[in-house]
KOLKOLVO-116908 format. One record per residue (C-alpha): x, y, z; residue number from 1. Coordinates in steps of 0.1 Angstrom, whole numbers, plus 2048, in hexadecimal, padded with zeros to 3 digits. Example, Ala and Ser with C-alpha at 12.3 -4.5 7.8 and 13.67 -1.06 7.14 Angstrom:
2
+-----+-----+-----+------+
!   x !   y !   z ! lomi !
+-----+-----+-----+------+
! 87B ! 7D3 ! 84E !    1 !
! 889 ! 7F5 ! 847 !    2 !
+-----+-----+-----+------+
END
This chain:
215
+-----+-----+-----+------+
!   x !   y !   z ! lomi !
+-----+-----+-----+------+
! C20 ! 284 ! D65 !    1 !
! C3F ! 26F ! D60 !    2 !
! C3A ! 24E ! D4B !    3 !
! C52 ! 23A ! D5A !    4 !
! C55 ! 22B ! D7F !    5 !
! C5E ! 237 ! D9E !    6 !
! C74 ! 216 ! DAE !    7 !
! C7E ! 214 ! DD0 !    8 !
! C96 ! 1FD ! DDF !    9 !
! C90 ! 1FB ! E03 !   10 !
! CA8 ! 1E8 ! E20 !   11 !
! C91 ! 1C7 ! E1F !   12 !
! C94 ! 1A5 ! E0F !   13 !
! C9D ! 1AD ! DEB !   14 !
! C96 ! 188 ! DD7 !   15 !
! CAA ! 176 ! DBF !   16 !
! CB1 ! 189 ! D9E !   17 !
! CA0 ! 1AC ! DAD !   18 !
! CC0 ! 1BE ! DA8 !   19 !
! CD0 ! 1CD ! D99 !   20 !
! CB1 ! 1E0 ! D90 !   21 !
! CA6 ! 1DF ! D6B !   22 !
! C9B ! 201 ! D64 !   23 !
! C8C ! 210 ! D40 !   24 !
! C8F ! 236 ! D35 !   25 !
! C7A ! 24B ! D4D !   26 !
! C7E ! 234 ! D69 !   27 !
! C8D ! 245 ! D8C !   28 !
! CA3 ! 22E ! DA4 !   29 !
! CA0 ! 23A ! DC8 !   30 !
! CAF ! 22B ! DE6 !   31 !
! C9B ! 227 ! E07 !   32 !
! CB4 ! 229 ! E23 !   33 !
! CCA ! 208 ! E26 !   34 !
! CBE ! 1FF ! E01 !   35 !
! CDA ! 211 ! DF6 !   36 !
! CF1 ! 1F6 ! E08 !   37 !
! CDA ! 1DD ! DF0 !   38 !
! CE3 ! 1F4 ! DCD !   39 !
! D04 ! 1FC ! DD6 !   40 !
! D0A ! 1D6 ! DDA !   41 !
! CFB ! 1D3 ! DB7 !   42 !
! D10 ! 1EB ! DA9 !   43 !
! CF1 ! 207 ! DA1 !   44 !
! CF1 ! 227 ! DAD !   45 !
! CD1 ! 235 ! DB3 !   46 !
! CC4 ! 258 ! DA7 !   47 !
! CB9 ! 261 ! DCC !   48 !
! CC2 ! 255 ! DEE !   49 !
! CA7 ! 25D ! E0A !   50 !
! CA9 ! 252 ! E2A !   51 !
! CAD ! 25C ! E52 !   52 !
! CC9 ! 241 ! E4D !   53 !
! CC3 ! 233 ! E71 !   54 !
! CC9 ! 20E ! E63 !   55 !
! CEB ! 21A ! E4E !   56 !
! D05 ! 233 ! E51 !   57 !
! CFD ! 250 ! E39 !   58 !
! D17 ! 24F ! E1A !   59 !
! D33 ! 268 ! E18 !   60 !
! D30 ! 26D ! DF6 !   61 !
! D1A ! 28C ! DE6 !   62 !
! D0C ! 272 ! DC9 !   63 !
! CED ! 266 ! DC8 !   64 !
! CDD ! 286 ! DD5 !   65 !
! CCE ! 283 ! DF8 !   66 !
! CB1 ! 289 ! E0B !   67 !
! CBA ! 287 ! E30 !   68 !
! C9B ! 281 ! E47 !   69 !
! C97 ! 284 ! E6A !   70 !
! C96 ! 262 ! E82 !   71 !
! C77 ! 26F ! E91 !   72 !
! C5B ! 274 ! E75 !   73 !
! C3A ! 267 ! E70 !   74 !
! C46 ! 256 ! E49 !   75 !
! C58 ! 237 ! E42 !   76 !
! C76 ! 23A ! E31 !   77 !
! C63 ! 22A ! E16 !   78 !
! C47 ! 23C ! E1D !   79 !
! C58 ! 261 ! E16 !   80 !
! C68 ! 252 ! DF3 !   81 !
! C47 ! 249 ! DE8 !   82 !
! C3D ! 271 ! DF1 !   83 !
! C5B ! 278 ! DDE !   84 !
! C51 ! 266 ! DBC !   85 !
! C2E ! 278 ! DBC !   86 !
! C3F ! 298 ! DC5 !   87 !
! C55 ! 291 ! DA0 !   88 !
! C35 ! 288 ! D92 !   89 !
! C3B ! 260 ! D8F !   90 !
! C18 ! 24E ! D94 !   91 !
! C28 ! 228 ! D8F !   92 !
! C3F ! 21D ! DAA !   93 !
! C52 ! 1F7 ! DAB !   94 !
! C5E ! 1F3 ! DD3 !   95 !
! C79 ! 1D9 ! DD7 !   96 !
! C87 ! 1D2 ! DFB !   97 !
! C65 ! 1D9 ! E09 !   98 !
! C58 ! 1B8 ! E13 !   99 !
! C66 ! 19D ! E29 !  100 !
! C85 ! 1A0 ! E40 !  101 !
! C85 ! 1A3 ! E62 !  102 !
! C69 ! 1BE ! E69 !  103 !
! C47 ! 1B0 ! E60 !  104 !
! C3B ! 1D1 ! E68 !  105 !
! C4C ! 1E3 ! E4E !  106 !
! C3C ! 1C9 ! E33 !  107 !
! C1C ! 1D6 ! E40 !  108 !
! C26 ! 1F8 ! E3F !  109 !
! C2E ! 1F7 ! E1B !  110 !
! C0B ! 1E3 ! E15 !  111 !
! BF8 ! 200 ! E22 !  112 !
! C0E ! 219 ! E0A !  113 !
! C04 ! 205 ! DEE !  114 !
! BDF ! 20D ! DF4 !  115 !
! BE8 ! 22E ! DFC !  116 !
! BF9 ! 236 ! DD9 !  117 !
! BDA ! 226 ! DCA !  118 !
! BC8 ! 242 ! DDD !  119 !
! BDA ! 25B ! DD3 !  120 !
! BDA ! 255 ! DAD !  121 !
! BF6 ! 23B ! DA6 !  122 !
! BFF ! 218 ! DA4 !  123 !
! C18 ! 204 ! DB7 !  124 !
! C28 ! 1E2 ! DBB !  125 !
! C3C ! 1D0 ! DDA !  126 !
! C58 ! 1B9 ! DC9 !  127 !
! C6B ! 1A1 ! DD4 !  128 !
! C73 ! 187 ! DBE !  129 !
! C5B ! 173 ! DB0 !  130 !
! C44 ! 17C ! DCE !  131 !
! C2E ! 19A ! DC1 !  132 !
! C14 ! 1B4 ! DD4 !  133 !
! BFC ! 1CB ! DC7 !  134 !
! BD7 ! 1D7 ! DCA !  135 !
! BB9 ! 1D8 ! DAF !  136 !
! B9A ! 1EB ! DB8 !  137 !
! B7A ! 1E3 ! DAA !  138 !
! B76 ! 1EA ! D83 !  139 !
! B9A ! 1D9 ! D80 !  140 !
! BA1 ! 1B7 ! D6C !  141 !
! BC0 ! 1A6 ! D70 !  142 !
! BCB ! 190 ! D58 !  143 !
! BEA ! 172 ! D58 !  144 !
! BF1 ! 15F ! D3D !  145 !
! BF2 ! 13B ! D37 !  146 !
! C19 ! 138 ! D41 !  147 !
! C15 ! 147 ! D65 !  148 !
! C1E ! 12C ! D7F !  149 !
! C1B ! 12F ! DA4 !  150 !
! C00 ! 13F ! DC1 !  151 !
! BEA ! 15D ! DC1 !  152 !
! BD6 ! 16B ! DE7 !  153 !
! BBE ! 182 ! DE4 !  154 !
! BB7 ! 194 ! E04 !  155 !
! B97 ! 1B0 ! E06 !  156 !
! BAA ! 1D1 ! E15 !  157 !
! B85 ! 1DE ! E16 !  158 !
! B6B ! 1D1 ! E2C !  159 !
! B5F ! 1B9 ! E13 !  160 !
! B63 ! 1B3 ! DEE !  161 !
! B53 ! 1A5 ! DCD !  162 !
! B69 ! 194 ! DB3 !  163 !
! B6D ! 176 ! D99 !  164 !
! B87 ! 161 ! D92 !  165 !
! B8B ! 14D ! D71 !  166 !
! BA7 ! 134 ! D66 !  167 !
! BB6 ! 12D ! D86 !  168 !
! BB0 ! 110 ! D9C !  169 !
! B95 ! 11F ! DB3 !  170 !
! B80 ! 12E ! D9D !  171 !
! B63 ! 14E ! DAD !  172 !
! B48 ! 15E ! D9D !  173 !
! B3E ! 17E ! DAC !  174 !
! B49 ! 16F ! DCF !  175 !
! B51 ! 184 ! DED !  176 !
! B72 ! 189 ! DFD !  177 !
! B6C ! 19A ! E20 !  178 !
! B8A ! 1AC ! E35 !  179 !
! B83 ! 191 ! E50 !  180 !
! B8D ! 170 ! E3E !  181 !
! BA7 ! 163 ! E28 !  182 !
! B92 ! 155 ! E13 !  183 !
! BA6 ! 15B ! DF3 !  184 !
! BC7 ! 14C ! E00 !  185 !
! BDE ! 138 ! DEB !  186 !
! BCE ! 136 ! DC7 !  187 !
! BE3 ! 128 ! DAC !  188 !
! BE8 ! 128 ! D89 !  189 !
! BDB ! 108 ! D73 !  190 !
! BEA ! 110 ! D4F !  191 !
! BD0 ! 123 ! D41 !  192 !
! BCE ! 149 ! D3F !  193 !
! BBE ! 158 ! D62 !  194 !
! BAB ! 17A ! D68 !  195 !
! B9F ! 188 ! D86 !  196 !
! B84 ! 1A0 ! D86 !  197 !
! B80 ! 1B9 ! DA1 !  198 !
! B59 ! 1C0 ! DA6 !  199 !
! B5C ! 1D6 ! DC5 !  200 !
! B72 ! 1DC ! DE2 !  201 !
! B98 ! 1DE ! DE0 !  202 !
! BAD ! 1BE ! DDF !  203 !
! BD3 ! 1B7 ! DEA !  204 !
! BE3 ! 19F ! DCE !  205 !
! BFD ! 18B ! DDA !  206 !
! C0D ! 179 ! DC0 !  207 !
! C29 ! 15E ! DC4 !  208 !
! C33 ! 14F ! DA4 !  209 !
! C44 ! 133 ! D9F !  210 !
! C51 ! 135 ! D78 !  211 !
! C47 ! 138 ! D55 !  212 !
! C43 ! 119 ! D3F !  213 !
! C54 ! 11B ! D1E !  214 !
! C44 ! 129 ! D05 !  215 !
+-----+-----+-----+------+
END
């Protein structure tokens, strides 16, 4: 299993000071279709470039090495990336470009591949900007410090589920979230550290942060 993280850039809204892409040794850059247009503005060049490249003309050059998929398939673009990374034996993955833009479709596309990494033994996150989304399943505490600024949802992606909340604004102890209601929409931060504890179930974090205070 590879230590570092799989990150995609996808064709999507990519937020203020996404790119260019920080990366740390280990870490694979791969392209999702018309993301390349989004790293080659950056000046990156990604390690892989997959994509049935219905959204962009495919690049004449040989580098980054390609994977060509067909226009009729049953994966996303996205989707066949994230097969990719597992295939190389990456379990982390950072997606960038896969939320917002013009198809609120493929936003929910890339929510339902974050559970299905989860289920298949990794860990993923949607980027895009300050604005981040990822799922905890029960046994899980998430933690923010005391400096974290902004709004946290918390929507049940199972029929119903059991969590507490401590430190933020709307406090919950061993309340229930159920797949029907919104109940845990727009949270915020109040200055002191936060956790979230995840009971049962499986929860979609959405977190929109605002800034850090000065240390």
């Amino acid at each position: 299993m590879k230590d570092g993280y799989f990150i995609i850039v996808g064709a999507g809204d990519i937020g203020e000071g996404d790119l260019p892409v920080k990366r740390s040794p280990g870490d694979f850059l791969c392209a999702a279709d018309a993301g390349y247009r989004h790293l080659n503005a950056a000046g990156q060049q990604p390690d892989l470039l997959i994509g049935d490249f219905d959204s962009m003309e495919e690049p004449a050059s040989v580098s980054p090495p390609k994977i060509i998929l067909p226009t009729v398939k049953d994966d996303t673009d996205t989707g066949y990336a994230v097969r990719e990374g597992l295939r190389l034996g990456y379990r982390k993955f950072r997606i960038y470009g896969g939320a917002g833009g013009a198809r609120l479709s493929h936003t929910i596309a890339n929510i339902q591949l974050l559970s299905w990494i989860r289920e298949n033994g990794g860990e993923a996150e949607l980027i895009s900007g300050s604005t981040r989304l990822f799922i905890r399943s029960a046994g899980h505490i998430e933690r923010f410090d005391a400096k974290t600024r902004g709004f946290i949802s918390l929507f049940s992606l199972s029929e119903s589920s059991e969590i507490s909340i401590r430190g933020l604004f709307y406090p919950l102890d061993h309340g229930k979230l159920k797949r029907t209601w919104p109940l845990g929409v727009s949270n915020h931060f109040t200055g002191d550290p936060a956790e979230i504890t995840v009971h049962s179930g499986e929860i979609l974090i959405i977190l929109e942060e605002e800034s850090h205070v000065p240390a």
